[in-house]
N, C-alpha and C positions, 0 to 999 in steps of 0.2 A: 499311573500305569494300570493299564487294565489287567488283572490277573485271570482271566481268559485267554489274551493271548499269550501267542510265543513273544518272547524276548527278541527280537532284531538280532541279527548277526552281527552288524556291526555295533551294538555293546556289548554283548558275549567278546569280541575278539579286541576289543577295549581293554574291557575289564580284565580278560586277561594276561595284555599286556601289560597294565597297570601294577597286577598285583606282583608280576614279575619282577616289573621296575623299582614300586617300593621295599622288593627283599634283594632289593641290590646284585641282581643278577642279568645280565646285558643280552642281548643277542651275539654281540663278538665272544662276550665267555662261552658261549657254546656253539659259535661258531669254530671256538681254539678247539674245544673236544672233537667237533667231527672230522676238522683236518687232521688231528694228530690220529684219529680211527682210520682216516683214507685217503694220508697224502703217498703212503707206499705204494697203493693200489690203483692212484691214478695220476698220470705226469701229468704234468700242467694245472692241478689243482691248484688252486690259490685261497686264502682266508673267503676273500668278496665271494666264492662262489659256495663257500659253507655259510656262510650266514643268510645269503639266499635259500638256500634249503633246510636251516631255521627259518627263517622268516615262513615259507611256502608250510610247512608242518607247524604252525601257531596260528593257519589261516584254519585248522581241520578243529571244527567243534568238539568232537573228543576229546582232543588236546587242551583246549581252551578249557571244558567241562572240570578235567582232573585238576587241570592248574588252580581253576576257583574254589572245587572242595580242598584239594589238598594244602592249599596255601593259607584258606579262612582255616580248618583247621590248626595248623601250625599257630596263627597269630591267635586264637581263642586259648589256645596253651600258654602262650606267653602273657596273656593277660587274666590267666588262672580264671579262666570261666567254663572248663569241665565241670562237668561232676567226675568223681573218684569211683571209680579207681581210672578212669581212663583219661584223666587230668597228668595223673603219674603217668603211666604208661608211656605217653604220647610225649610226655616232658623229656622223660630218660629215655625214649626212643628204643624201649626196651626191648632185646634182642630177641625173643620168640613172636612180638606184633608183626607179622607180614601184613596187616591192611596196607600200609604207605606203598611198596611192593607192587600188591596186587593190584591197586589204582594205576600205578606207572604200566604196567606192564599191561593191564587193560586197555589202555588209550596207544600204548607201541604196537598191540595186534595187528593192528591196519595195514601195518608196515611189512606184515610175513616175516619170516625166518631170520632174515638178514638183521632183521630190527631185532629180533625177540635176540639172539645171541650175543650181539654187540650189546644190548640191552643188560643181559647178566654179565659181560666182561666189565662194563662201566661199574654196574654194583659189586664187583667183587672186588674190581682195581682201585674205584673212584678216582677218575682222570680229571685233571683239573679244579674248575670250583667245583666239583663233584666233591672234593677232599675237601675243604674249607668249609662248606654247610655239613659235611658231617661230623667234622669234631667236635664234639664234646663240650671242648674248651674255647666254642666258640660263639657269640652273642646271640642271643636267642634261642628260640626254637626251628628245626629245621627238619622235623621226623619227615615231614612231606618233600619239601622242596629237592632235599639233595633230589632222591629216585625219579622225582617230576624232572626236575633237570637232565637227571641219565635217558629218560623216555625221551625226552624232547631231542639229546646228541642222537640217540639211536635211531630214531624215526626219521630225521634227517639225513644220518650217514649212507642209512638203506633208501631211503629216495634217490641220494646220488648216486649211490651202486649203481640203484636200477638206469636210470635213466644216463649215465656213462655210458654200461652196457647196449641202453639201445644206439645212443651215437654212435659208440662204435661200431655196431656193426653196418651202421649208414653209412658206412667209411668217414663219419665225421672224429674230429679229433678236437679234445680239449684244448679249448685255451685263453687267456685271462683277458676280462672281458664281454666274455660267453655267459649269457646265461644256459641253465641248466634246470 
């Protein structure tokens, strides 16, 4: 590989689905998250049309960028190859670290307002495998991935908003089947 160039998109959007796939978290897991953010807010919404709008926000390099720092992170922890003190840190996912946060929440800006909200309701709620990668008592290390995950539901749920909205008003109407 030449280290002058850019890296090809499609291994950037590879790799980071790859590394999504080996921490065991699917596109339907968070496709379950953004139905359960926007199946009140739009009839006819079905699972197949949120994991489309996952799929569509892991094509955005931003996303892709945060998934591969924050997930090699996560796995450099688990395999105790910090240096100390931010080997701890990152292990215990210690409650004043906002870096993991601030990576998620940098790559959901794309998405405006609707993202950034829904974005702090998933990190305060933790809906779905949002809750599982952050327990404590749960196998490995995950200081990145839960938030990387909430970015990824959020960034999608607000893509659907938007793009709802615009059908709507084209007097078009949701429905399964449709993409979105």
């Amino acid at each position: 590989m030449d280290k002058k160039q850019p890296v090809p998109s499609v291994e950037v959007s590879k790799a980071a689905r790859a590394a999504l796939e080996r921490r065991g978290v699917t596109l339907r897991d968070i496709g379950e998250i953004v139905y359960e953010m926007q199946y009140t807010y739009n009839e006819g919404l079905t699972l197949d049309h949120c994991i489309e709008a996952v799929d569509a926000v892991l094509r955005k390099r931003e996303m892709q960028y945060a998934l591969l720092v924050g997930i090699e992170l996560d796995e450099l922890a688990e395999k105790n190859l910090l240096s100390q003190p931010l080997q701890q840190i990152i292990e215990t996912d210690e409650g004043l670290f906002g870096v993991d946060e601030t990576i998620a929440l940098g790559a959901v800006l794309t998405y405006g307002s609707v993202g950034v909200t829904t974005y702090g309701h998933l990190d305060k709620h933790k809906v779905g495998i949002i809750n599982q990668l952050d327990t404590k008592t749960n196998e490995g290390v995950h200081t990145f991935l839960d938030d990387l995950v909430g970015a990824i539901a959020a960034a999608a749920s607000s893509r659907l908003a938007h793009r709802i909205r615009d059908m709507e008003e084209s007097g078009i109407k949701l429905a399964e089947g449709m993409t979105v």
